[in-house]
C-alpha positions as CSV (number, residue, x, y, z in Angstrom):
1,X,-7.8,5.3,27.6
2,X,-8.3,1.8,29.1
3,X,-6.2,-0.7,26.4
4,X,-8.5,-3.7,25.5
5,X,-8.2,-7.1,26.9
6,X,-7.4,-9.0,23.5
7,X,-4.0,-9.9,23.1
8,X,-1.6,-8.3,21.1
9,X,-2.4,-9.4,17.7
10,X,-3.9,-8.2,14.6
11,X,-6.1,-12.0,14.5
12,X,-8.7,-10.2,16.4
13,X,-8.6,-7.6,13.5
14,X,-12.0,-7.5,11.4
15,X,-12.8,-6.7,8.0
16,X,-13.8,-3.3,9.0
17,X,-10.1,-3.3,11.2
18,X,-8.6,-3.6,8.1
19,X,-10.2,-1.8,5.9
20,X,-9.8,0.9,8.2
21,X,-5.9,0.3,8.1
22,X,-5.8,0.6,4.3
23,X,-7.8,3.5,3.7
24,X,-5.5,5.2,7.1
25,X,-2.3,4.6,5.1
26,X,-3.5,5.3,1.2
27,X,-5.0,8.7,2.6
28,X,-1.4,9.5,4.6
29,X,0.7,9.0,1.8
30,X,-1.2,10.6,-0.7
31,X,-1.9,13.2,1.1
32,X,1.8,14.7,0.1
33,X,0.9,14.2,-3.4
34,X,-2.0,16.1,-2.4
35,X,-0.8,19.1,-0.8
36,X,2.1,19.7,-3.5
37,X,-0.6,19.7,-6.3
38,X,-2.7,22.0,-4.3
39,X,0.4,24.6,-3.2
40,X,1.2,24.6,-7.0
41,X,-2.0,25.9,-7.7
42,X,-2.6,28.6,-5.1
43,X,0.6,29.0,-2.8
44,X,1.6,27.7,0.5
45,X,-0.2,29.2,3.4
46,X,-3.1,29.4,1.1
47,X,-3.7,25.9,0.9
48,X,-2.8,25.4,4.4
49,X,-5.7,27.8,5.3
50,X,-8.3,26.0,2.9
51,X,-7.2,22.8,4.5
52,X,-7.9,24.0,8.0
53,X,-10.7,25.8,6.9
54,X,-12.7,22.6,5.6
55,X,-11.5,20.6,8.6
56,X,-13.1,23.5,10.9
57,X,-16.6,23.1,8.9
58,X,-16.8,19.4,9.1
59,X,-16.1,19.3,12.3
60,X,-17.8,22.2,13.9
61,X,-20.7,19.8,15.1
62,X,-18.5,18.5,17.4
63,X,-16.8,21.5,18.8
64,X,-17.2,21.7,22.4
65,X,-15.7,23.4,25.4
66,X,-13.5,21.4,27.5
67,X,-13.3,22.7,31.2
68,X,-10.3,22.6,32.8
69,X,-8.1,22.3,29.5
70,X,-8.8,24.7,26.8
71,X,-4.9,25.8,27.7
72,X,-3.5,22.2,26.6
73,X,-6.5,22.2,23.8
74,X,-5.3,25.6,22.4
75,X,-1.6,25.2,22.8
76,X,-2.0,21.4,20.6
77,X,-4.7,23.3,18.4
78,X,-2.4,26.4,17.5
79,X,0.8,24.1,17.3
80,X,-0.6,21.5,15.1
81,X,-3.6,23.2,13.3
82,X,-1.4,25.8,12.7
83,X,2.2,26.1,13.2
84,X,2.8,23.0,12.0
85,X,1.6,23.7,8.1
86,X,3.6,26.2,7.8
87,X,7.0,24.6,7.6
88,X,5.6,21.4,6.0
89,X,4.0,23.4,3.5
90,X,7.0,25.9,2.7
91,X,9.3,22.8,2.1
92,X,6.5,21.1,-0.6
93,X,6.7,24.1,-2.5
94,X,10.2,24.9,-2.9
95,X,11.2,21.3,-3.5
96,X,11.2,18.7,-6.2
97,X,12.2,15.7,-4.5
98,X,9.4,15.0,-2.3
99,X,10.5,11.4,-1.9
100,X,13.5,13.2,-0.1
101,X,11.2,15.2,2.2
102,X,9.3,12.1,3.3
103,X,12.0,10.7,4.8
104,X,13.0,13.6,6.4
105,X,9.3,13.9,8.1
106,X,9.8,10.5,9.9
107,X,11.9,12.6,12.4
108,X,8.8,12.9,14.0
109,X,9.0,9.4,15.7
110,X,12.9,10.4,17.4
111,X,12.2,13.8,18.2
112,X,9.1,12.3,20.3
113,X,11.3,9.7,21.7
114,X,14.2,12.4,22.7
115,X,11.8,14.7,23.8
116,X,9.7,12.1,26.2
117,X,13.3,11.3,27.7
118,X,14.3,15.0,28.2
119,X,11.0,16.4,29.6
120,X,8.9,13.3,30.9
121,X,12.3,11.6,32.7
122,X,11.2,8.6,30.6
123,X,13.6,5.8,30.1
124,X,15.5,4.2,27.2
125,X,16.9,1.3,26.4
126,X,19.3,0.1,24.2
127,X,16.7,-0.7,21.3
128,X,15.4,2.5,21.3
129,X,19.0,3.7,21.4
130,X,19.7,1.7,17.5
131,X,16.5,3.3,16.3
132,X,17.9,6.9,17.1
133,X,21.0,6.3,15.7
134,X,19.5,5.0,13.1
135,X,16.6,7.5,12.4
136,X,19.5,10.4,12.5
137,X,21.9,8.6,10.5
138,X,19.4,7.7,7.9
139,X,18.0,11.7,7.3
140,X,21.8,12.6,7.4
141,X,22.9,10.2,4.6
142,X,20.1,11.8,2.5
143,X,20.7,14.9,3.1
144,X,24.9,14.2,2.3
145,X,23.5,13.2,-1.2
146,X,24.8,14.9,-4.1
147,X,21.4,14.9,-5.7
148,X,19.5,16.0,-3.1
149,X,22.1,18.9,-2.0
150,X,19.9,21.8,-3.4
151,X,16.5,20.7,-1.0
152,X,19.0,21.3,2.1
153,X,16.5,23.8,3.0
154,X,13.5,21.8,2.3
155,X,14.4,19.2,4.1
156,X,15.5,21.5,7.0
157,X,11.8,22.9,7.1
158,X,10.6,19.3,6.7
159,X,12.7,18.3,10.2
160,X,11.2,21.8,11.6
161,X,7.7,20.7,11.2
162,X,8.6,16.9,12.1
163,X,9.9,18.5,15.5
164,X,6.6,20.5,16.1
165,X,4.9,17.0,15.0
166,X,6.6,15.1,17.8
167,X,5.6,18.2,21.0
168,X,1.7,17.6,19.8
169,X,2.2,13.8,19.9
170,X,3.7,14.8,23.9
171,X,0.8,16.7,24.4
172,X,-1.8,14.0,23.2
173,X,-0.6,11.8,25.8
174,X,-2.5,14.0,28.4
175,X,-5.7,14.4,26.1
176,X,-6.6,11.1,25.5
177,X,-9.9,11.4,27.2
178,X,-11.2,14.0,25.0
179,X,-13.0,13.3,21.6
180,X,-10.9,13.4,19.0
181,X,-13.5,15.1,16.7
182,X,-13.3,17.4,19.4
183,X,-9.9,17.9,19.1
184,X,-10.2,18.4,15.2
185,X,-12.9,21.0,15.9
186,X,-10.3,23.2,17.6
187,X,-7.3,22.7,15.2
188,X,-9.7,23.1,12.3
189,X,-10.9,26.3,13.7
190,X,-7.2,27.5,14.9
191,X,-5.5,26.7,11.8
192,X,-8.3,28.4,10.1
193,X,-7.6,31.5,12.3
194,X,-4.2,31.7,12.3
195,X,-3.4,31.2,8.7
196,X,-6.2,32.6,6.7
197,X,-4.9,36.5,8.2
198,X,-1.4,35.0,8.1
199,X,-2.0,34.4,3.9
200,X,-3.7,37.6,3.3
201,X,-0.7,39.3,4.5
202,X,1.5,37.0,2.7
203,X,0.2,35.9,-0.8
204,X,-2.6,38.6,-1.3
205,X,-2.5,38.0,-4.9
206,X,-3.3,34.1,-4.3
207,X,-5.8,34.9,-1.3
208,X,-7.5,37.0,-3.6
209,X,-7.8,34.7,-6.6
210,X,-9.5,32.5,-4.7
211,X,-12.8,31.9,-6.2
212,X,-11.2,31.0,-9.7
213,X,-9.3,28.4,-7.5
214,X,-9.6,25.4,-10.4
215,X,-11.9,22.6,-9.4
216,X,-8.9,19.8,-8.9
217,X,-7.3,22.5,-6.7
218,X,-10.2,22.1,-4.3
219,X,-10.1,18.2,-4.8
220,X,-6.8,17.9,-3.5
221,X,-7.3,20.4,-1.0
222,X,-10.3,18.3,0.4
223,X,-8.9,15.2,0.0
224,X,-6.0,16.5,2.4
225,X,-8.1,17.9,4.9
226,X,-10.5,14.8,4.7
227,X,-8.3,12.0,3.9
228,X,-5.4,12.8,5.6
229,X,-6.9,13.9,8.7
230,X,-10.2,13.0,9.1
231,X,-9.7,9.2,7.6
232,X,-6.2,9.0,8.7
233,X,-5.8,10.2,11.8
234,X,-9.1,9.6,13.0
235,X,-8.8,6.0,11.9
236,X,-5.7,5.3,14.0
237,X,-8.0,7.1,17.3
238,X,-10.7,4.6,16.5
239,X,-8.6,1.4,15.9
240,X,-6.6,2.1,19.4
241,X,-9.7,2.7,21.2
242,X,-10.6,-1.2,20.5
243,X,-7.5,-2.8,20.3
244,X,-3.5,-2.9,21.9
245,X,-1.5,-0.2,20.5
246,X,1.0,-2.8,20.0
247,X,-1.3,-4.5,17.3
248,X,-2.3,-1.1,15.9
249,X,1.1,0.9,15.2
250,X,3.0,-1.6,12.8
251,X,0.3,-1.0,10.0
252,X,1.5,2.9,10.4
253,X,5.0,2.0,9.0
254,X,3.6,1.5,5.3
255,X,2.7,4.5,4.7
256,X,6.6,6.3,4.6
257,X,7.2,3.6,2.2
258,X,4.1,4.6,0.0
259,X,5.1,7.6,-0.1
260,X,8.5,7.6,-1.2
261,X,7.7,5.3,-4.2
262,X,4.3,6.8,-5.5
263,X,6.1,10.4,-5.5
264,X,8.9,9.2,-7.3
265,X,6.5,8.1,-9.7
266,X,4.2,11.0,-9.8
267,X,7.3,13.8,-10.2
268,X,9.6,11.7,-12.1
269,X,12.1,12.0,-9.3
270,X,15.2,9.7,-8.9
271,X,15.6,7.2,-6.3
272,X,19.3,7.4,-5.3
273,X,21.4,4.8,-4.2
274,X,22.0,6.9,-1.3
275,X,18.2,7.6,-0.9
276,X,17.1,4.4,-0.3
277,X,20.4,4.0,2.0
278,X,19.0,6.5,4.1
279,X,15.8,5.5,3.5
280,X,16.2,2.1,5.0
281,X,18.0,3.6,8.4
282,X,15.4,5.9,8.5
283,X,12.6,3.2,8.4
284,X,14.3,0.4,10.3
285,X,14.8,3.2,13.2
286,X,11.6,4.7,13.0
287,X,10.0,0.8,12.9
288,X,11.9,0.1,16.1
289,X,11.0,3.5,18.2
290,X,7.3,3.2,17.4
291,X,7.2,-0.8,17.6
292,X,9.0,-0.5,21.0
293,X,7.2,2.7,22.2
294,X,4.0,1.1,21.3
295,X,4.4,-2.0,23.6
296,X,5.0,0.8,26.3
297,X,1.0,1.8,25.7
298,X,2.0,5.0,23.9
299,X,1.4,6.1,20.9
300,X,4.1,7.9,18.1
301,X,1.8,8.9,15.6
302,X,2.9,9.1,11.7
303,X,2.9,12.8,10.4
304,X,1.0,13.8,7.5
């Protein structure tokens, strides 16, 4: 994808830039509030399916076959329509402090970084070093915190899915000349296949109940699979395609902080001294990898 000639700067940034920008990083980081409402009214791997399931029909239009690369198509679709959910969805449901499992899903960013420099030979520099050490540090600090002891295993499966996260963002970097509505066809329709069969084996019971599924169930289960991923994702695809990275990735960085404060709020969940210690490593580090790996003309994209 050709960068644009404009300089680096959000001036060249119009009202429908930033609009674009706000409604990319309120859908994000609602989206968690989303997707814990929703697993507490049907179950994990249920809602994971529903999710992929209304992603698949919006976006079926656009489905196409792409010669040559169906193998990289179906390995991203499979690992992030798919694989991905599970983990992410697992933690949400048998956690309380989802402020805590934020944080931990900003490994995303470090895990890409590590894994560009282990399988792409890519270099690193000491900047991108701090933000490592940082990032680590930060998720380690939270997860040393007396409060936040009993979601060890959350935030493990939170770390898991940040980890699958950062492979598809590896894997993006040799699709970016297919559509990404595309793209969303196939992870729609491989989520979709994967975990629908995956959740009747699983949670029959919530599989089968699912036509009493109350009506805000559904809301939040569409406002995940549209918002999050259709606005959020497919926002940050259109603003690159017109202007530098650089300009673009900075905005991403709100939405962690979002996050953390509005699902404090939301499920009365304390803020720890040693939560926002880690919190602010975490952040700093994360701000620095995908500041510094944007000038590169890469992309580290948020997960959500």
């Amino acid at each position: 994808m050709p960068p644009a000639q404009n300089p680096v700067s959000p001036r060249n940034f119009g009202a429908r830039d930033w609009a674009i920008i706000v409604a990319m990083n309120v859908a994000w980081r609602l989206n968690v509030i989303a997707v814990k409402f929703a697993i507490e009214m049907t179950s994990p791997l249920t809602a994971a399916f529903l999710r992929q399931a209304l992603v698949a029909l919006v976006c079926i239009p656009f489905l196409r076959w792409v010669p040559g690369r169906m193998r990289l198509v179906g390995l991203y679709a499979v690992l992030t329509g798919a694989l991905f959910y599970i983990p992410i969805n697992v933690a949400l449901a048998i956690s309380d402090n989802v402020g805590a499992l934020v944080i931990a899903s900003q490994l995303g960013a470090p895990f890409a970084v590590v894994l560009s420099v282990i399988f792409l030979k890519e270099q690193i520099r000491l900047p991108r070093i701090v933000g490592l050490i940082l990032a680590f540090s930060g998720v380690l600090i939270v997860g040393f915190d007396p409060a936040v002891l009993h979601e060890l295993l959350g935030l493990t499966l939170m770390a898991l899915s940040a980890l699958m996260w950062a492979i598809s963002s590896l894997l993006t970097r040799h699709m970016r000349d297919i559509r990404i509505t595309t793209l969303f066809a196939w992870l729609g329709l491989a989520g979709a296949g994967i975990l629908g069969p995956l959740a009747m084996l699983l949670e029959p019971l919530a599989m089968a109940n699912l036509a009493s599924l109350p009506i805000a169930g559904l809301g939040w289960i569409a406002f995940s699979a549209i918002g999050s991923t259709l606005i959020g994702h497919g926002g940050l695809s259109w603003l690159v395609q017109r202007h530098p990275i650089g300009a673009v990735m900075p905005y991403t960085l709100i939405a962690p902080l979002l996050s953390i404060i509005v699902s404090s709020v939301i499920f009365d969940t304390p803020i720890t001294g040693m939560m926002m210690l880690g919190g602010v490593f975490v952040l700093i580090g994360v701000a620095i990898l995908t500041i510094r790996t944007a000038k590169r003309g890469q992309i580290i994209e948020v997960s959500a």
